[in-house]
TORKEVO-470912 format. One record per residue: residue number from 1; residue in one letter; x, y, z of N, C-alpha, C, O in turn. Coordinates in Angstrom, 3 decimals, m for minus. Layout:
<lopas>
(NUM; A; (X; Y; Z); (X; Y; Z); (X; Y; Z); (X; Y; Z))
...
</lopas>
This chain:
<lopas>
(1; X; (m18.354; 41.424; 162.061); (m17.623; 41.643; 160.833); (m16.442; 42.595; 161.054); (m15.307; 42.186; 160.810))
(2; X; (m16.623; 43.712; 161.456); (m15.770; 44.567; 162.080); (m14.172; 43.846; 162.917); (m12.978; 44.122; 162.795))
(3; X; (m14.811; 43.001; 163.622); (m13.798; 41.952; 164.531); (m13.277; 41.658; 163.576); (m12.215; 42.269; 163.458))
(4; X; (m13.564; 40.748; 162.479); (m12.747; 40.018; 161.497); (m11.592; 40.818; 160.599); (m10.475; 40.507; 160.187))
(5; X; (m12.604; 42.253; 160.488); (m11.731; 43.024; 159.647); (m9.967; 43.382; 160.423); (m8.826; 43.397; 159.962))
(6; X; (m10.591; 43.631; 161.832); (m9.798; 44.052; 162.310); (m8.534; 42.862; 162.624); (m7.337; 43.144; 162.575))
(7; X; (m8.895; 41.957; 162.840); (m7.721; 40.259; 163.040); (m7.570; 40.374; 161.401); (m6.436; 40.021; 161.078))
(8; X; (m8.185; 40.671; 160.540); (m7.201; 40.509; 159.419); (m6.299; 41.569; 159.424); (m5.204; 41.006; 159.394))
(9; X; (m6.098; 42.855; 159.446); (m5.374; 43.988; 159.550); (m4.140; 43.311; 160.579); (m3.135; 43.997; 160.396))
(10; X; (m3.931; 42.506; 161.322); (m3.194; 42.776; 162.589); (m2.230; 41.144; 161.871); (m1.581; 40.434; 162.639))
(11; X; (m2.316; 40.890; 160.643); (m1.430; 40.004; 159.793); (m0.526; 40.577; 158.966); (m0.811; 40.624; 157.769))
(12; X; (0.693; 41.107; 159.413); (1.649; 41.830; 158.615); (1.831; 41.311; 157.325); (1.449; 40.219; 156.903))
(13; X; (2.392; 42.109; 156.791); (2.861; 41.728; 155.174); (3.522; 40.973; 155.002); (3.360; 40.384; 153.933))
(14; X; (4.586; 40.535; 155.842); (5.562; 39.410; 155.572); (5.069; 38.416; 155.594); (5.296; 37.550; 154.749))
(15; X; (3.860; 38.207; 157.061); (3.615; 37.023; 156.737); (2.654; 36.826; 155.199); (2.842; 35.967; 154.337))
(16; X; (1.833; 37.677; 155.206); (1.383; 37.572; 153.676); (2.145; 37.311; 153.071); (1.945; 36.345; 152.335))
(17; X; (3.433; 37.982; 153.013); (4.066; 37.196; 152.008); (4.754; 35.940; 151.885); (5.105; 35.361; 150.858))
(18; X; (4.905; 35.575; 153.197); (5.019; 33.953; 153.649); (4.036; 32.714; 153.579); (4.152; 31.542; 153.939))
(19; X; (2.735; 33.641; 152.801); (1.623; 32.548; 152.524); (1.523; 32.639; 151.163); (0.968; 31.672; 150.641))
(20; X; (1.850; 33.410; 150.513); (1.620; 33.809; 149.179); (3.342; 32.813; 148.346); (3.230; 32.170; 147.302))
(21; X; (4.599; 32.929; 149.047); (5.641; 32.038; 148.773); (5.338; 30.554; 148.908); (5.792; 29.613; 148.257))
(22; X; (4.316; 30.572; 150.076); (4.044; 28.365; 149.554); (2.943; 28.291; 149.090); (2.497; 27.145; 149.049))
(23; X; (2.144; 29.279; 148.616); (1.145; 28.567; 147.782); (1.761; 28.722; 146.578); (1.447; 27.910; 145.707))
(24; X; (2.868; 29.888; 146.212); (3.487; 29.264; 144.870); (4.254; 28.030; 144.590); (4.443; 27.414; 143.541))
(25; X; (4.745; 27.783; 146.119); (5.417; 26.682; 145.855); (4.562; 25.256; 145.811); (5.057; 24.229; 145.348))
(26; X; (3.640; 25.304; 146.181); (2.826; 24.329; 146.084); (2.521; 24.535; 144.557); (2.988; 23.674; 143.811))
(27; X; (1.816; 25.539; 143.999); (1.798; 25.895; 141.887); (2.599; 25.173; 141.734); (2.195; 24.134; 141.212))
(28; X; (3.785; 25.206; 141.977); (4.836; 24.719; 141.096); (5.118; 23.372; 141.222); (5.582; 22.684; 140.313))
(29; X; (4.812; 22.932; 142.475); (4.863; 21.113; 142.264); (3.606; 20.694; 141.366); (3.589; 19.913; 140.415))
(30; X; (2.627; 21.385; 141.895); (1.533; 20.337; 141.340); (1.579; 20.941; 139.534); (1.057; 20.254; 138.655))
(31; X; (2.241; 22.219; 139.227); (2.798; 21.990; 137.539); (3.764; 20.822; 137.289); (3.598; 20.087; 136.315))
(32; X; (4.765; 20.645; 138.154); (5.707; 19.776; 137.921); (4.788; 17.927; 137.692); (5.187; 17.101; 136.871))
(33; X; (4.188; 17.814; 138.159); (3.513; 16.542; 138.537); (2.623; 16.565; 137.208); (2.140; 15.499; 136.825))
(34; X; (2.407; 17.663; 136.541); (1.330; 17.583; 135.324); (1.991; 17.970; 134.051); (1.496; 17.668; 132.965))
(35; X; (3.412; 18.818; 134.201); (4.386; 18.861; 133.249); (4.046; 18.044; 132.124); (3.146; 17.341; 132.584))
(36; X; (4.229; 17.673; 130.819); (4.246; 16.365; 130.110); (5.339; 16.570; 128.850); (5.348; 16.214; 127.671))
(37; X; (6.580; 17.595; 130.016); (7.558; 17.358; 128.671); (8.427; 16.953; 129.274); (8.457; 17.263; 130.465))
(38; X; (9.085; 16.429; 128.939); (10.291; 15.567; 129.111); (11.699; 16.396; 129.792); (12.365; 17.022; 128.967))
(39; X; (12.161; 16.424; 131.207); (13.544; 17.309; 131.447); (14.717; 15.803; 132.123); (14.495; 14.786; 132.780))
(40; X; (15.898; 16.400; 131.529); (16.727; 15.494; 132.440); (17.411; 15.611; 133.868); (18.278; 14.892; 134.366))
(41; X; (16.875; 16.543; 134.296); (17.449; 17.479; 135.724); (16.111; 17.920; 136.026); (15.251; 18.180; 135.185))
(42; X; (15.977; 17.995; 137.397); (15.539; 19.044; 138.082); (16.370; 19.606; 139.338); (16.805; 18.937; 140.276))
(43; X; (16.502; 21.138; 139.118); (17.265; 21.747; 140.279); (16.328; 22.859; 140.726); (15.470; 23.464; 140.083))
(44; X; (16.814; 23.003; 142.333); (16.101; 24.234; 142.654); (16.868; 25.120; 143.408); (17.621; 24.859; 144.346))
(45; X; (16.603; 26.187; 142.905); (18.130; 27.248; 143.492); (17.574; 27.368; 144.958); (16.370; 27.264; 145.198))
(46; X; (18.518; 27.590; 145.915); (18.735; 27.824; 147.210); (17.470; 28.092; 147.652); (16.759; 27.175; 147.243))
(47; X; (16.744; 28.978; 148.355); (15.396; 29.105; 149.190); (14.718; 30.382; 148.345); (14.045; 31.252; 148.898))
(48; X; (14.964; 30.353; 147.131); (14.317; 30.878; 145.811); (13.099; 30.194; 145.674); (12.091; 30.840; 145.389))
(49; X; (13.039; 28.757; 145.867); (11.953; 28.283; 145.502); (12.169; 28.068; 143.670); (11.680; 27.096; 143.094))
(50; X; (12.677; 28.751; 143.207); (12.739; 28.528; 141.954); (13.155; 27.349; 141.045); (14.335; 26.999; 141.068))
(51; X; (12.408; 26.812; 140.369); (12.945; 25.170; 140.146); (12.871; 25.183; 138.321); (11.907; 25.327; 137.569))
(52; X; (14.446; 24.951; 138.021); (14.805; 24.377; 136.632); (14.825; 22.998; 136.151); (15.455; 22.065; 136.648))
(53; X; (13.956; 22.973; 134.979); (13.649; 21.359; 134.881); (14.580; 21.858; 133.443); (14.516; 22.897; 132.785))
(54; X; (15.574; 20.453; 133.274); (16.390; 21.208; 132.251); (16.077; 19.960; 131.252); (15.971; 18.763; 131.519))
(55; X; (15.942; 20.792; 129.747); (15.835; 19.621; 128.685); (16.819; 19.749; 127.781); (16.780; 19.398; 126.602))
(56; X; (17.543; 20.168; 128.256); (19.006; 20.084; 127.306); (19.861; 20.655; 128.460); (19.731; 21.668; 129.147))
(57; X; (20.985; 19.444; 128.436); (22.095; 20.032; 129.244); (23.179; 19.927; 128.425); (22.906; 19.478; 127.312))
(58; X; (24.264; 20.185; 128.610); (25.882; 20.353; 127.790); (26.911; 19.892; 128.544); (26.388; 19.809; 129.655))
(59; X; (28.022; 19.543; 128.657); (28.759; 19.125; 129.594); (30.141; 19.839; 129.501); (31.106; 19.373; 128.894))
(60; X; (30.121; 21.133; 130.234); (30.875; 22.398; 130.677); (31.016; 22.423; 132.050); (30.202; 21.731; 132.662))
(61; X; (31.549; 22.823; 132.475); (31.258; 23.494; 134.389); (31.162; 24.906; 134.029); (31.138; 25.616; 135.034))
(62; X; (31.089; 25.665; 132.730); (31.017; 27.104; 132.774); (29.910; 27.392; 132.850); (29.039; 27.338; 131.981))
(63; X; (29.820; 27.898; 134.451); (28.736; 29.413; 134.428); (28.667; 30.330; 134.279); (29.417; 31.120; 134.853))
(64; X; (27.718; 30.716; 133.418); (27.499; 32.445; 133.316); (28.326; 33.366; 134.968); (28.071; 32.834; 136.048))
(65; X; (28.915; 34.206; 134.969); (29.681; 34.952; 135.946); (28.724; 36.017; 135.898); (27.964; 36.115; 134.935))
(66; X; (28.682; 37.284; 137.400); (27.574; 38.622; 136.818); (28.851; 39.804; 136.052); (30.031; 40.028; 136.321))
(67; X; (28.009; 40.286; 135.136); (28.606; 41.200; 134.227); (28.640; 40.391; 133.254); (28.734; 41.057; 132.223))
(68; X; (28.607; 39.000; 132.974); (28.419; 38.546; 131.410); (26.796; 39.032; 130.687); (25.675; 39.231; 131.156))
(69; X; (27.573; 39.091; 128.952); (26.348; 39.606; 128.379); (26.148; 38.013; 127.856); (27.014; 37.290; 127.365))
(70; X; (24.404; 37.622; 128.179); (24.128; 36.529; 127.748); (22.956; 37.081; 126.930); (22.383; 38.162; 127.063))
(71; X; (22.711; 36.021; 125.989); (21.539; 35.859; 124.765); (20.936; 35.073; 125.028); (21.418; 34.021; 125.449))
(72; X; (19.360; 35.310; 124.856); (18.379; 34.086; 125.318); (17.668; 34.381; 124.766); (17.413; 35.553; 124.489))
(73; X; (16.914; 33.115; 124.299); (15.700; 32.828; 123.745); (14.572; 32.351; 124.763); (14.785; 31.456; 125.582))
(74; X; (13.729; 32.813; 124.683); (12.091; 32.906; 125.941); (11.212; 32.290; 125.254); (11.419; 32.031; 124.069))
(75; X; (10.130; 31.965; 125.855); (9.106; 32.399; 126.201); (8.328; 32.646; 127.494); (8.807; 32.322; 128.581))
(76; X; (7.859; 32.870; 127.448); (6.970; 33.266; 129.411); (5.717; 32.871; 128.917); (5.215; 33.159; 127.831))
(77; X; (5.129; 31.978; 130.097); (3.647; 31.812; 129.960); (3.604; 32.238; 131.470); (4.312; 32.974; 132.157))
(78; X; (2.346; 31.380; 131.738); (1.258; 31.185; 133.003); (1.473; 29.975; 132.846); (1.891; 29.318; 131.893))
(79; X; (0.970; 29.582; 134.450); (0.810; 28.509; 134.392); (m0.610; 27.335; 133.906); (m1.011; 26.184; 134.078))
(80; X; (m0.904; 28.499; 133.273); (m2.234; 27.920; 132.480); (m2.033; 27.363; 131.016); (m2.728; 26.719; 130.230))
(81; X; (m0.564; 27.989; 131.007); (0.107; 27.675; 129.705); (m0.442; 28.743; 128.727); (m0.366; 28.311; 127.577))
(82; X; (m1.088; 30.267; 128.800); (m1.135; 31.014; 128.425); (0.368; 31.722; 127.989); (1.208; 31.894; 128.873))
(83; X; (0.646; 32.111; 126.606); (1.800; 32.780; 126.562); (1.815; 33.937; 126.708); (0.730; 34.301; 126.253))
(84; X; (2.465; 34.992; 127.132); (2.796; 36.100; 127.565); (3.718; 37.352; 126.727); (3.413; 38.454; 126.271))
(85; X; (4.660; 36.762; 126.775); (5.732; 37.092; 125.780); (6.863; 36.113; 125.241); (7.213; 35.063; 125.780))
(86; X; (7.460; 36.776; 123.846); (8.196; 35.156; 123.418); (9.661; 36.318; 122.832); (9.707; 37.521; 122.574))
(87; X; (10.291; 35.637; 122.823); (11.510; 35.918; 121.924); (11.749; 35.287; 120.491); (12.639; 35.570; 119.690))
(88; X; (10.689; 34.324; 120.370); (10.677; 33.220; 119.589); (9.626; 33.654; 118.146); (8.526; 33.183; 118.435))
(89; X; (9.539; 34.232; 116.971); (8.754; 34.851; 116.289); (7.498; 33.307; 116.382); (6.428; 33.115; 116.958))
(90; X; (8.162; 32.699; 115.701); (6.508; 31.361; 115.324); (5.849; 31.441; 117.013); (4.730; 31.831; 117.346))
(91; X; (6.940; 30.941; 117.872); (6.036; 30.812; 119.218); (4.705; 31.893; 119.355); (3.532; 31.760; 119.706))
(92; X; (5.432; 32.873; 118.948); (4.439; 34.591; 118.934); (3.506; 34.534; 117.787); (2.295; 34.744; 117.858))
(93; X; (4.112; 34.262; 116.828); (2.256; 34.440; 115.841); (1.480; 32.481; 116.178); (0.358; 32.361; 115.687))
(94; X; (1.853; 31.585; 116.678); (1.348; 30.962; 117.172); (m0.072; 30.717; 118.112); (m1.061; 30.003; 118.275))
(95; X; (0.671; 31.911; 118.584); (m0.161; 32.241; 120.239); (m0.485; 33.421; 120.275); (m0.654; 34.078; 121.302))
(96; X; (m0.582; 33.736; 119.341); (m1.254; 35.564; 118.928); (m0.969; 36.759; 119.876); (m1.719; 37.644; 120.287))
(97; X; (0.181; 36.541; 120.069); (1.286; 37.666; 120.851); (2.178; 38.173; 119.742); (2.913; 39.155; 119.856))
(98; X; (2.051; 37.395; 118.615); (2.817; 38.514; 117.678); (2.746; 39.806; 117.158); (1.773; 40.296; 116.585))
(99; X; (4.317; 40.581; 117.487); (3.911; 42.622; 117.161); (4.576; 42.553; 115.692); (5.502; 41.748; 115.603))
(100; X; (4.288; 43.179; 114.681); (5.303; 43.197; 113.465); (6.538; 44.362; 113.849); (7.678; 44.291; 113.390))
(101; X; (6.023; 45.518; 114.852); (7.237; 46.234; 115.277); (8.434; 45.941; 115.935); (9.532; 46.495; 115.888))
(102; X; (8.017; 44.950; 116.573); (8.987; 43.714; 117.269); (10.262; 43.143; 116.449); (10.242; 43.040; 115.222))
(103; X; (11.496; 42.742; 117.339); (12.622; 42.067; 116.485); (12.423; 40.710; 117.245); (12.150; 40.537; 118.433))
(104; X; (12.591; 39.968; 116.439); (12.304; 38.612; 117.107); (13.957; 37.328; 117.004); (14.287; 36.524; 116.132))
(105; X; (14.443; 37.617; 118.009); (15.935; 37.531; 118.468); (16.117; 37.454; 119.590); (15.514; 38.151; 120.406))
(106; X; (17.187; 36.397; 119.958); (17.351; 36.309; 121.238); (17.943; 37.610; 122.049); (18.709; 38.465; 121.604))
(107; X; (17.288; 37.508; 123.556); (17.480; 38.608; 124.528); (18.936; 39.221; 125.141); (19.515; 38.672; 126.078))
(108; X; (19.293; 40.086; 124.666); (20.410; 40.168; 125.745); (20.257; 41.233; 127.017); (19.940; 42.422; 127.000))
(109; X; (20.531; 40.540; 127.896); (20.506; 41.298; 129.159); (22.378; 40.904; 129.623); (23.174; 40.243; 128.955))
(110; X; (22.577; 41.488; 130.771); (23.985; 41.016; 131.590); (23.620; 40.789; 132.926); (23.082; 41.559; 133.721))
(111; X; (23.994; 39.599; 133.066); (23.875; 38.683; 134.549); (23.771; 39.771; 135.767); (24.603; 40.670; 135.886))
(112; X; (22.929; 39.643; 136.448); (23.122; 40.545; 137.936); (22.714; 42.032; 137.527); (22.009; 42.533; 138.402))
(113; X; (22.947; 42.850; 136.487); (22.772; 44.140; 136.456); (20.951; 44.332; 135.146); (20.144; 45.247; 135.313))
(114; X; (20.838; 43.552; 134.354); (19.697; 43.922; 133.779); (18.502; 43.970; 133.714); (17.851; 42.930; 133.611))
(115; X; (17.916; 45.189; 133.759); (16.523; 45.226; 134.179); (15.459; 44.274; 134.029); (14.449; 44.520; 133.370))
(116; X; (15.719; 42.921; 134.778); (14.494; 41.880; 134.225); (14.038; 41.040; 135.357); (14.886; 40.628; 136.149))
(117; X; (13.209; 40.842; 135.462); (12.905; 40.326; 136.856); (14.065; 39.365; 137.426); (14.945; 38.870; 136.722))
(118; X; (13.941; 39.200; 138.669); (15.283; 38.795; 139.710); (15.029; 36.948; 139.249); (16.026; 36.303; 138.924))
(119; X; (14.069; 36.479; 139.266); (13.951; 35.202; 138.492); (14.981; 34.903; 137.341); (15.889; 34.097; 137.541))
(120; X; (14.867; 35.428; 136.366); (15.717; 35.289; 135.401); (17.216; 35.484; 135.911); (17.943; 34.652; 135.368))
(121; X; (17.696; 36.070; 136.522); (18.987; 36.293; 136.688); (19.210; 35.179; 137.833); (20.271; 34.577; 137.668))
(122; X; (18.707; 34.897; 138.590); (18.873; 33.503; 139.289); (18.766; 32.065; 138.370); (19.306; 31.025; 138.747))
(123; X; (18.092; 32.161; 137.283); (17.780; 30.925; 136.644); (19.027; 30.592; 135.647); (19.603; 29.513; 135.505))
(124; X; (19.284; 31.892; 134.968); (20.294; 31.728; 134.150); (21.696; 31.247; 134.876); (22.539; 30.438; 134.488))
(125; X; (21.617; 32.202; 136.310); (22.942; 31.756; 136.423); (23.434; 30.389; 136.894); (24.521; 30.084; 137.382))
(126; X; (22.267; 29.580; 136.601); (22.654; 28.155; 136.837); (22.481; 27.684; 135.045); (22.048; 26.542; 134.890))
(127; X; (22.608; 28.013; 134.508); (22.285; 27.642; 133.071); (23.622; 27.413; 132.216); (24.339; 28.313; 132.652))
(128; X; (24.349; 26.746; 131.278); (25.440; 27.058; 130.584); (24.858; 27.159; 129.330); (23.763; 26.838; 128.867))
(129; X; (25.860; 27.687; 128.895); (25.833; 28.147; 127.456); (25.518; 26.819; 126.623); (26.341; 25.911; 126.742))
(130; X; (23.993; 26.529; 125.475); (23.492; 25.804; 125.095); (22.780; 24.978; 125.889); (22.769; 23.761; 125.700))
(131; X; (22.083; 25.598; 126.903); (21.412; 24.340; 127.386); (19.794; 24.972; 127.397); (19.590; 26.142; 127.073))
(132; X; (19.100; 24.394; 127.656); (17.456; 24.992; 127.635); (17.111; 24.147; 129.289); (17.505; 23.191; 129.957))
(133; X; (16.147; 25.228; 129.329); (15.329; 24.661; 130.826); (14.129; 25.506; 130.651); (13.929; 26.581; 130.086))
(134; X; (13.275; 24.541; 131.425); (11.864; 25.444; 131.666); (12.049; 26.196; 133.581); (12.175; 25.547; 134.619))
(135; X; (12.018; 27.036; 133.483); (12.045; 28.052; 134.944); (10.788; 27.945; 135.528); (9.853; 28.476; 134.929))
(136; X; (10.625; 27.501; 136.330); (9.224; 28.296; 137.374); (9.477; 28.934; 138.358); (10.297; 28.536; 139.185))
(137; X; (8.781; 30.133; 138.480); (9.474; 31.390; 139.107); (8.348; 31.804; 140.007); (7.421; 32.469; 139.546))
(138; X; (8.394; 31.302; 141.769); (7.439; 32.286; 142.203); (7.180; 33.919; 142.018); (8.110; 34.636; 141.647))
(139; X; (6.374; 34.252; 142.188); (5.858; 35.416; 142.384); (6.954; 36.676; 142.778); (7.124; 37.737; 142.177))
(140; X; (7.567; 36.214; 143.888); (8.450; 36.679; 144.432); (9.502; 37.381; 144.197); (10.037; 38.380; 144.678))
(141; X; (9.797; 36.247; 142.886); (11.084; 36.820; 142.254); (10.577; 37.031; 140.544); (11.308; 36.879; 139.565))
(142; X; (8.787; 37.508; 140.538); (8.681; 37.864; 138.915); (8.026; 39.561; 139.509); (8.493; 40.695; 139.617))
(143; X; (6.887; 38.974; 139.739); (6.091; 40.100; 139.486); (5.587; 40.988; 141.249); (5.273; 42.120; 141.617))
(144; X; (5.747; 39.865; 141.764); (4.798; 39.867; 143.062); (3.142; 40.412; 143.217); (2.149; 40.122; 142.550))
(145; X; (3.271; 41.073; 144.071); (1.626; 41.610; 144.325); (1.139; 42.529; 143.490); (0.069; 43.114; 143.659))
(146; X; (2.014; 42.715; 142.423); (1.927; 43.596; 141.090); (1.449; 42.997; 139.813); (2.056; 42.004; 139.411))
(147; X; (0.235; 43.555; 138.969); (0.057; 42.696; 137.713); (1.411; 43.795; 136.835); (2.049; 44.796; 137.160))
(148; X; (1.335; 42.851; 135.539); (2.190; 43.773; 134.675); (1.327; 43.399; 133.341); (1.123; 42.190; 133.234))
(149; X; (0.963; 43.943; 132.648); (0.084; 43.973; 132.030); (m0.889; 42.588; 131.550); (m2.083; 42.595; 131.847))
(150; X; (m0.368; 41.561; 130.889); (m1.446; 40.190; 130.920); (m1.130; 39.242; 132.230); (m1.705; 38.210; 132.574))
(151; X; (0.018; 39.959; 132.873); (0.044; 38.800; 133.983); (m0.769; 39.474; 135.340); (m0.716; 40.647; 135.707))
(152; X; (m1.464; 38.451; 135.904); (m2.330; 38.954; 136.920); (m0.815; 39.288; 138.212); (0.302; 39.501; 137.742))
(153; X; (m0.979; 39.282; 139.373); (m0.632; 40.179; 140.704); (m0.759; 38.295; 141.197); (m1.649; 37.447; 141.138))
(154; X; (0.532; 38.326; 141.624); (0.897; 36.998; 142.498); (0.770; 36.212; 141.290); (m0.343; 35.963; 140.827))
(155; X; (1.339; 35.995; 141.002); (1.318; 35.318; 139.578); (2.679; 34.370; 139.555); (3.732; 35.007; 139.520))
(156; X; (2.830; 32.301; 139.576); (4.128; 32.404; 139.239); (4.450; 32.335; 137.975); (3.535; 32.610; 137.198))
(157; X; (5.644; 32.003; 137.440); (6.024; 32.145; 135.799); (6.439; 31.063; 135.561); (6.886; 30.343; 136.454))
(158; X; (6.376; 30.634; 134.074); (6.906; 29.524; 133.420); (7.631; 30.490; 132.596); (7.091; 31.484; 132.112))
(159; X; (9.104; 30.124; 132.413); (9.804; 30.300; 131.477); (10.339; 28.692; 130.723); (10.380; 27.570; 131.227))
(160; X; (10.626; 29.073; 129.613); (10.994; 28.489; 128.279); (12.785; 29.078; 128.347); (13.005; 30.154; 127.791))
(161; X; (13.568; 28.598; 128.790); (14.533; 29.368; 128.128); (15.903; 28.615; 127.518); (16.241; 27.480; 127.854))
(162; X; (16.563; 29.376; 126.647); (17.673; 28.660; 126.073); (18.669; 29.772; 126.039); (18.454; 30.902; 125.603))
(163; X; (19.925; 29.268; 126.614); (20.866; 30.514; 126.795); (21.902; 29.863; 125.571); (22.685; 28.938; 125.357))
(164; X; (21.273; 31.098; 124.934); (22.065; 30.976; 122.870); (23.581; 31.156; 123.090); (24.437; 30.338; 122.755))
(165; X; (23.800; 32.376; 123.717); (25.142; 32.330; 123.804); (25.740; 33.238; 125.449); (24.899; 33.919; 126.037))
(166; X; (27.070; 33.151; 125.985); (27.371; 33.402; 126.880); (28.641; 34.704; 126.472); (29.589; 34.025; 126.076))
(167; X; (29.000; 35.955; 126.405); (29.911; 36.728; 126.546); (30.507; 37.117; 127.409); (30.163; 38.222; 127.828))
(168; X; (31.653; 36.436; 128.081); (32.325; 37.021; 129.202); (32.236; 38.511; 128.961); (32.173; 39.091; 127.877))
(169; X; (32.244; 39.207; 130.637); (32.823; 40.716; 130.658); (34.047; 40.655; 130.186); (34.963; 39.839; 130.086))
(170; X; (33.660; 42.414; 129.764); (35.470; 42.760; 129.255); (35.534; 44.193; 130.266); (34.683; 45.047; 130.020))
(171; X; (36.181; 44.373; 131.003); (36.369; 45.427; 131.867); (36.961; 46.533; 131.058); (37.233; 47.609; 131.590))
</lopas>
């Protein structure tokens, strides 16, 4: 037993974390394959792993730039389809995540600089103004080996999102 302990110790973290990145990516196909809503795109940003199934697209070439203030409407589950948090009030007393101290309004953060997991700021910035997509977000780029309060530690994410509106920077 001792032996074993010790060959597990002598597996660095990276690679842990190189086993922990395809078993999310494996989550996320076999969600995709059981999905049962309807998207007209699927994209997946660069070696993010992160894949937007989009159910509303618009026909712009404008992308969000970093330093724009964008507005979004959420929700975050699991992939159990547990909800998490919503931006959405009905979604929230729906799914009994509703706070009455809460404002229930879309999010604003600014591209590249706001404190929200690195997922979101990769997802959006393939997003234009009026379009919705569902996000699945390894681990990697939500929470990682960290729970945050209902989400367990290695956890990937489903987002819900709709980018309400887009505000260029003003320097």
């Amino acid at each position: 037993m001792a032996l074993l302990a010790a060959l597990g110790s002598c597996i660095s973290d990276e690679e842990n974390l190189d086993v922990q990145f395809e078993q999310d990516l494996q989550k996320i196909e076999e969600y995709i394959q059981t999905v049962d809503t309807e998207y007209s795109r699927r994209e997946t940003i660069e070696e993010t792993g992160i894949v937007l199934l989009f159910t509303e697209e618009v026909e712009s070439d404008e992308l969000p730039q970093v330093r724009d203030s964008l507005f979004v409407n959420y929700t975050g589950k699991l992939l159990d389809g547990t909800v998490f948090d919503t931006s959405v009030e009905q979604v929230a007393q729906d799914n009994g995540v509703f706070n009455a101290n809460r404002t229930y309004e879309p999010f604003q953060l600014i591209l590249g600089i706001s404190n929200v997991i690195n997922g979101w700021h990769w997802s959006l910035s393939q997003m234009k103004e009026g379009e919705k997509a569902i996000a699945l977000i390894p681990s990697a780029y939500a929470y990682g080996s960290q729970a945050n309060g209902p989400i367990p530690a290695n956890s990937v994410l489903v987002f819900d999102l709709e980018l309400v509106e887009v505000r260029p920077y003003q320097p």
